[in-house]
C-alpha positions as CSV (number, residue, x, y, z in Angstrom):
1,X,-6.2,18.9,-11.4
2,X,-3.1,17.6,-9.4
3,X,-2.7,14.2,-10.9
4,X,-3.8,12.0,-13.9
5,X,-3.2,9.1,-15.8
6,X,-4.4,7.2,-18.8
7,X,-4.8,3.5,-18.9
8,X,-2.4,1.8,-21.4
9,X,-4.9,1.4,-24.0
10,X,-5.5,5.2,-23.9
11,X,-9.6,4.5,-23.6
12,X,-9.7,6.2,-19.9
13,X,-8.3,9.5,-18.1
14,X,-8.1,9.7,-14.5
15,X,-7.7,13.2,-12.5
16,X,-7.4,13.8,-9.2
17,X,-8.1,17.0,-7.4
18,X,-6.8,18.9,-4.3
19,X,-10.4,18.8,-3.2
20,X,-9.8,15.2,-3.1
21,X,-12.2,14.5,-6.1
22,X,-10.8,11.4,-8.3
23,X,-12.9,11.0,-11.4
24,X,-12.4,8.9,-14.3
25,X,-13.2,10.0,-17.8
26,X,-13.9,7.9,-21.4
27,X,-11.9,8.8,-23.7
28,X,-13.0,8.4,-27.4
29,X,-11.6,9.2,-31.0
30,X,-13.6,12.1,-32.9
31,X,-12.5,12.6,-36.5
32,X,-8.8,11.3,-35.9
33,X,-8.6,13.4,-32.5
34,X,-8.8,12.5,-29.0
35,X,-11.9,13.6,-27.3
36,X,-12.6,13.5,-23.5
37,X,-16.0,11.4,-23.6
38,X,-18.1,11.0,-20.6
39,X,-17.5,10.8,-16.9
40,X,-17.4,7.1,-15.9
41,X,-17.1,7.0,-12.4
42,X,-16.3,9.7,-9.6
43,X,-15.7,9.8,-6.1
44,X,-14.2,11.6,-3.2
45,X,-11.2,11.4,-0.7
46,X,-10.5,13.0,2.4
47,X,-7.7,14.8,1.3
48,X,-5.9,16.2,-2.2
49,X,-5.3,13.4,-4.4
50,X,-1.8,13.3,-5.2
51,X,-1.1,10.1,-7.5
52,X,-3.5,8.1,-9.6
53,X,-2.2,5.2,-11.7
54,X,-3.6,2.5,-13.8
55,X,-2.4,-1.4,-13.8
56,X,-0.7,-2.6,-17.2
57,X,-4.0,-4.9,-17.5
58,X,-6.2,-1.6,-16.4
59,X,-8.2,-4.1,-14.0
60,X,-7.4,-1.7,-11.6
61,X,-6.9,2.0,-10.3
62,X,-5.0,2.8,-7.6
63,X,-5.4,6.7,-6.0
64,X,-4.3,8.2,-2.9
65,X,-2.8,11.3,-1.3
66,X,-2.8,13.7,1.7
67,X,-5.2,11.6,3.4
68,X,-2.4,8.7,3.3
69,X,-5.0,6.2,2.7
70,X,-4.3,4.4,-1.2
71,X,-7.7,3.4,-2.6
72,X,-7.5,0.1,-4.9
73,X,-10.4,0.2,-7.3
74,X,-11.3,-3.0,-9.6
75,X,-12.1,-1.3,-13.2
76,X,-14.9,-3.6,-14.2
77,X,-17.3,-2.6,-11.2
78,X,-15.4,0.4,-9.7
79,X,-15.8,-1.3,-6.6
80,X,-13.0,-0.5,-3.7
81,X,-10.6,-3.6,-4.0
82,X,-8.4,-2.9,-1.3
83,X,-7.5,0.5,1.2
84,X,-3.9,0.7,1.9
85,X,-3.1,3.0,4.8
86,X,0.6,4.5,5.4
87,X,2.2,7.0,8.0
88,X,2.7,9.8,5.8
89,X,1.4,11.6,2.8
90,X,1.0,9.7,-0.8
91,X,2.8,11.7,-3.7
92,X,3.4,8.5,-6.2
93,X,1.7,5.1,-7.2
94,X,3.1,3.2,-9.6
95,X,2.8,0.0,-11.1
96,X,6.1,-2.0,-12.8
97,X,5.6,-2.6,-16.3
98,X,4.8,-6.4,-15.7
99,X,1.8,-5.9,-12.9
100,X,3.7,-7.4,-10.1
101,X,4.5,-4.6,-8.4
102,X,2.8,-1.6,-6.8
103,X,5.3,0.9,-5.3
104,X,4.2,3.2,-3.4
105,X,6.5,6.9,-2.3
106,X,5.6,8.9,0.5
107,X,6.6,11.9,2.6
108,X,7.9,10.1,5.3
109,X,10.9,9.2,3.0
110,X,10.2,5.4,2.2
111,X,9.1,3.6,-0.7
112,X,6.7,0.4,0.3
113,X,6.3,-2.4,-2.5
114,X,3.3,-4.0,-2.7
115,X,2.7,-7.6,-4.1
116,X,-0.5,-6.5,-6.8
117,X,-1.8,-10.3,-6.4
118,X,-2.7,-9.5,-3.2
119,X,-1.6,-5.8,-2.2
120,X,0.2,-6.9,0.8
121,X,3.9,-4.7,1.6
122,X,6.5,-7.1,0.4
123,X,9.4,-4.5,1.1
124,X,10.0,-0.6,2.6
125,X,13.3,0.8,1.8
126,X,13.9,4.7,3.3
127,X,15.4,7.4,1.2
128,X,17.0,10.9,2.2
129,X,14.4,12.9,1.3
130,X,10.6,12.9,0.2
131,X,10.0,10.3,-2.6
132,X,8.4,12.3,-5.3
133,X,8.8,10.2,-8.4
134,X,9.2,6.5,-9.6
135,X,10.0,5.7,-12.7
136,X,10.1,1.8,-13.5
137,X,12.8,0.7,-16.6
138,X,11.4,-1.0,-19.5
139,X,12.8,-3.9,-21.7
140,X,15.9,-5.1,-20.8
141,X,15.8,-3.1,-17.8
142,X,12.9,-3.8,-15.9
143,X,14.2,-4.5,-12.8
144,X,15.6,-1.0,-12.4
145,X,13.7,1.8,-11.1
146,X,14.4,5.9,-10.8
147,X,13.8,7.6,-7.8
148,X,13.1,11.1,-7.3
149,X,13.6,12.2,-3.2
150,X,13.5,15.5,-2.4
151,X,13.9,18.4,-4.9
152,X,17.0,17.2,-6.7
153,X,18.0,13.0,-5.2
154,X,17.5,11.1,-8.0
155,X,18.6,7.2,-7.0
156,X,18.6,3.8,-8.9
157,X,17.5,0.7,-7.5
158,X,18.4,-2.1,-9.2
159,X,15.7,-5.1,-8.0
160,X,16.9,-8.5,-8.9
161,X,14.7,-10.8,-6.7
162,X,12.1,-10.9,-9.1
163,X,8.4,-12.7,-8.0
164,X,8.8,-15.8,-10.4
């Protein structure tokens, strides 16, 4: 497994593989324990699957990789939303902490942000190196994010135009 990530109300796991296999597990509570329950949905990419991430609301999943395709799946029906196609590699998908954002960090040095009501590219900033982490403040903070480029670049972005 390359990549998971559990849904905020910690009910469902999703792996990704670097066979390109994305599956999305139940998880369920066993005598005070977390348990992995029962394979929910599963399907393959073309490529290794380097991020997977979950919306706040969990209405969706988002996956994508070395193929540079991002899949958008809506949760309810596991149906594909949306395919979101960039010029280089995928290694992170993240969502900000209030579901308006989707940013997106790729090989080619760029980060692209995505407006999640409709998943159309709102903004692409480039970076020094490959953007291999995003990390989105909390709280007070929200409008800053972390960025890991490269092996050691780690940059803040401060984002104050937020969608109203």
């Amino acid at each position: 497994t390359l990549f998971r990530s559990v849904n905020n109300d910690g009910t469902m796991l999703a792996t990704g593989t670097k066979e390109g296999v994305l599956r999305v597990h139940r998880i369920q509570e066993e005598g005070g324990s977390a348990v992995l329950g029962h394979n929910i949905f599963e399907t393959r990419n073309n490529g290794a699957i380097r991020s997977a991430a979950f919306s706040p609301d969990a209405l969706h999943l988002v996956a994508g990789g070395y193929d540079k395709t991002l899949t958008i799946f809506e949760t309810s029906s596991w149906l594909t939303v949306s395919e979101l196609t960039v010029d280089a590699s995928i290694n992170v998908a993240t969502f900000d902490p209030n579901n308006e954002f989707l940013a997106l960090g790729s090989r080619d040095h760029c980060i692209t942000f995505y407006d999640t009501s409709t998943f159309h590219p709102i903004k692409t900033m480039h970076f020094p190196g490959w953007v291999s982490d995003i990390t989105w403040g909390t709280h007070n903070h929200q409008g800053l994010i972390a960025i890991r480029g490269g092996s050691t670049l780690i940059s803040l972005l401060n984002l104050p135009d937020r969608k109203s």
